[in-house]
C-alpha angles and dihedrals in degrees: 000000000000141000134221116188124157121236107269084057096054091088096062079062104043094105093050121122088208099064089133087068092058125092127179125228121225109277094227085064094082144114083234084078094060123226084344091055095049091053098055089043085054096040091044081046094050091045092045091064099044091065091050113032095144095059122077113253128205124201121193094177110073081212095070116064134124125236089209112040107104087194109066144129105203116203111209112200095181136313099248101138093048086043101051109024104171092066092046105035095157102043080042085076096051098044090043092048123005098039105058075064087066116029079055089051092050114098087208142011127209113192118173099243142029081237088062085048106050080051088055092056094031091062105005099043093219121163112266088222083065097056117089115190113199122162127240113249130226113222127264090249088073102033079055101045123113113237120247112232079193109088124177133220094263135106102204123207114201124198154050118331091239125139088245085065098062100218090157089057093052088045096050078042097060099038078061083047095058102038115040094020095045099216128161095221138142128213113212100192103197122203085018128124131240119313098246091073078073129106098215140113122261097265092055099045081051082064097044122102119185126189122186107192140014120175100179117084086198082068107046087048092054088050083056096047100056095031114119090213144357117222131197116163088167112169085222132357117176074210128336114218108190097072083056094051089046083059101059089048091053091248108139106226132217109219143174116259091227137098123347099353100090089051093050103039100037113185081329091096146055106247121221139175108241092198090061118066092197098052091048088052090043087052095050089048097052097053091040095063111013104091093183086063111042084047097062089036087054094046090050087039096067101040087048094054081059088074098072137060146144092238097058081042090058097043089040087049088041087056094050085049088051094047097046093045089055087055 
């Protein structure tokens, strides 16, 4: 067995015993590239499978794939570029036409969430006994950490700046939030770029905070921890894994009532509508003052965080490996 990983990934493996079964891909080969850097990851991918067509082949990107390997497990994330066009003009191509090859050609495939699957059946007919769904996890540095009974005057988005995400919604939300519900709030938008991408009045953009990257995960934890709120109004997530991760650090989240969130959040969450503004802000409102509330979200929140791991993930993907070798 071998494994390729890029770059960024190497330092999840630094304390592995098996470090002569890794190999690194080209860098160049990344989605940090953009649409260039989609293609080389698909075309090494493809490569990749033609030199080793007897051997069984894993994806967990649902960008590589091979419309030709007859022995692959294929990992789906979401649908997002099949969903929403119009924001992913180029990947839409692949997704409408390439990938129902390969989905076809995979022995099994593995999505996130039962709301992905019923997707895959639902556009790409494929049979439900070939469908795996297995989680995503959260680490063991937020299922460990301590809750913050101080929390600070600020509701924190975490996340991509992406149309799906619905940054413009939160942002026409919290204006509302300041002005007909009259609360001293902040909005910390991680992940997200400067403030002057924004469409908001002066006295908003004087409570946003954006910040574009953060590489610690000490450091995300503690913004959870002390944040009065998390919010996530996505138009779409296959699974959305920061509310999760809000949860286990006894932050109550604010989250769409689409897709896969439900699923994923339970009665652990407060349920808005992304396409409303008002209801987003409402939303907001309601978890940031009523204590009753944000009490019975924290103390579901955390027990729902316990759900996922990446452990459960690896023993539940262990089991799919085992299935398919048997075959």
């Amino acid at each position: 067995m071998r494994l390729y990983i890029n770059h960024h990934a190497l330092i999840h493996f630094r304390n592995t015993s098996r470090k002569d079964k890794i190999r690194l891909v080209d860098k160049n080969s990344s989605p940090d590239f953009g649409w260039v850097g989609h293609a080389r990851r698909l075309l090494w991918t493809n490569q990749l499978c033609l030199r080793n067509q007897k051997r069984f082949v894993f994806n967990m990107s649902q960008t590589e794939g091979s419309i030709c390997h007859k022995r692959q497990i294929v990992t789906v994330h979401d649908l997002i570029p099949l969903l929403f066009p119009k924001y992913h003009k180029r990947q839409y191509c692949y997704f409408r036409f390439a990938y129902r090859s390969i989905l076809k050609n995979a022995v099994k495939v593995i999505t996130v969430s039962q709301n992905t699957k019923d997707l895959l059946i639902d556009r790409y007919s494929i049979e439900d006994e070939k469908i795996a769904v297995i989680h995503n996890g959260i680490s063991a540095e937020y299922s460990n950490c301590e809750t913050d009974s101080h929390k600070q005057g600020y509701v924190l988005y975490v996340g991509r700046f992406a149309p799906t995400k619905n940054i413009e919604g939160l942002v026409r939300a919290f204006e509302i939030l300041m002005t007909e519900y009259k609360i001293d709030l902040e909005l910390k938008l991680v992940g997200v770029r400067v403030t002057s991408n924004l469409n908001v009045g002066k006295e908003a953009r004087r409570r946003i905070t954006c910040i574009e990257n953060i590489s610690a995960e000490d450091r995300l934890i503690d913004l959870y921890k002390r944040a009065a709120l998390l919010v996530l109004p996505s138009f779409h997530e296959g699974f959305g894994i920061t509310p999760v991760e809000a949860m286990a650090c006894g932050c109550p989240t604010v989250v769409s009532n689409l897709a896969s969130l439900p699923e994923v959040c339970g009665d652990a969450a407060y349920y808005i509508d992304p396409y409303d503004a008002e209801s987003i802000a409402e939303g907001m409102y309601k978890v940031a003052t009523d204590e009753q509330l944000r009490d019975t979200l924290i103390s579901k929140g955390l027990s729902r965080a316990r759900m996922f791991s990446w452990d459960k993930s690896a023993r539940q993907h262990i089991s799919v490996f085992e299935e398919v070798m048997n075959l």
